[in-house]
C-alpha positions, 0 to 999 in steps of 0.5 A: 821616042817611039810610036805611041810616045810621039803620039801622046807628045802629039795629042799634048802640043794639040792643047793651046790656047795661042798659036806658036810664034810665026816668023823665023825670028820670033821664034828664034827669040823665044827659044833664046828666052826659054833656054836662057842662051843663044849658044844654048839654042845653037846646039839644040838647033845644030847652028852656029852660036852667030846664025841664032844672033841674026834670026833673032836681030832679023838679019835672016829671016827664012830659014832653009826647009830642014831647020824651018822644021826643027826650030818649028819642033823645039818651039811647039815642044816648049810652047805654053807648058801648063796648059798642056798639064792642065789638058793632061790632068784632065784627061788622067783625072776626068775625060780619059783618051781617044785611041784610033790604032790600025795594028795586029791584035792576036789574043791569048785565052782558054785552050781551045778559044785562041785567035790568031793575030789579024790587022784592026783599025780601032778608035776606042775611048779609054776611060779616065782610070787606064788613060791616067797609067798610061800618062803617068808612065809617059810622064815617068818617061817609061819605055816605048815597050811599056808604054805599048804595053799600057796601051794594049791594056787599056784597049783590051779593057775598054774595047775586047773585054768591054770594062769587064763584061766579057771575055774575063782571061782573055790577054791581047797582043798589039804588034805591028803597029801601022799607026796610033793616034791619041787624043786628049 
């Protein structure tokens, strides 16, 4: 996916309310029960059908760094699904998002009021209504474009036009994105 994307993945795997499985072989074994197949999860991993037999039968029990890290990212992708909607609805419905973004933001507005784009670190609070777009697109599986897109709109309402108390036919640009950190 794209920058704001893994964002949103981030701020979702956030919400839990066990911690993932520790050992390599637990975690081998949980994988094995979500996809239903040790040779299902040999290919998601990149790791032969019998090196997943003996993580599960703790014949091996430190994997090497890499794949400690990618068995470690399928685990939290799939670890407690429905508590993770619920934190989605939630946000989408109630409490809204926390963006903090360091990215160029240039404005396009009435002849003679433009700005041109410079670095700005922002940490704004979207209200419910422009965080339920931008999940609901995430969701839909929307392109990273779009997804920037929804996300400089919901910042251009929240933060430079303050919910629609100023600057009415100003369009923000968000380009260059350092960073973006999302938080449910």
């Amino acid at each position: 996916m794209g920058i704001v994307g893994d964002s949103l993945d981030r701020a979702g795997q956030a919400h839990s309310t066990r911690p993932i499985p520790k050992s390599a072989g637990a975690q081998m074994r949980y994988l094995v029960k979500q996809e239903k197949s040790t040779r299902a999860v040999a290919a998601l991993l990149g790791v032969s059908q019998r090196t997943v037999e003996r993580y599960v039968r703790d014949q091996i029990r430190h994997p090497k760094p890499a794949l400690a890290g990618r068995i470690e990212a399928e685990v939290r992708r799939r670890w407690q699904p429905l508590v993770r909607k619920r934190a989605r609805a939630q946000a989408a419905t109630t409490t809204g998002l926390v963006v903090e973004t360091r990215a160029r933001f240039g404005f396009t507005a009435a002849p003679g009021t433009t700005d041109d784009g410079r670095m700005r670190r922002i940490t704004q609070h979207l209200p419910a209504a422009l965080a339920g777009r931008l999940l609901a697109a995430h969701e839909a599986g929307a392109a990273e474009a779009q997804l920037q897109q929804l996300a400089a709109q919901g910042l251009q309402e929240a933060y430079f036009k303050d919910g629609g108390g100023r600057a009415r036919g100003l369009v923000v640009e968000f380009t260059d994105i350092d960073y973006i950190d999302i938080e449910f």
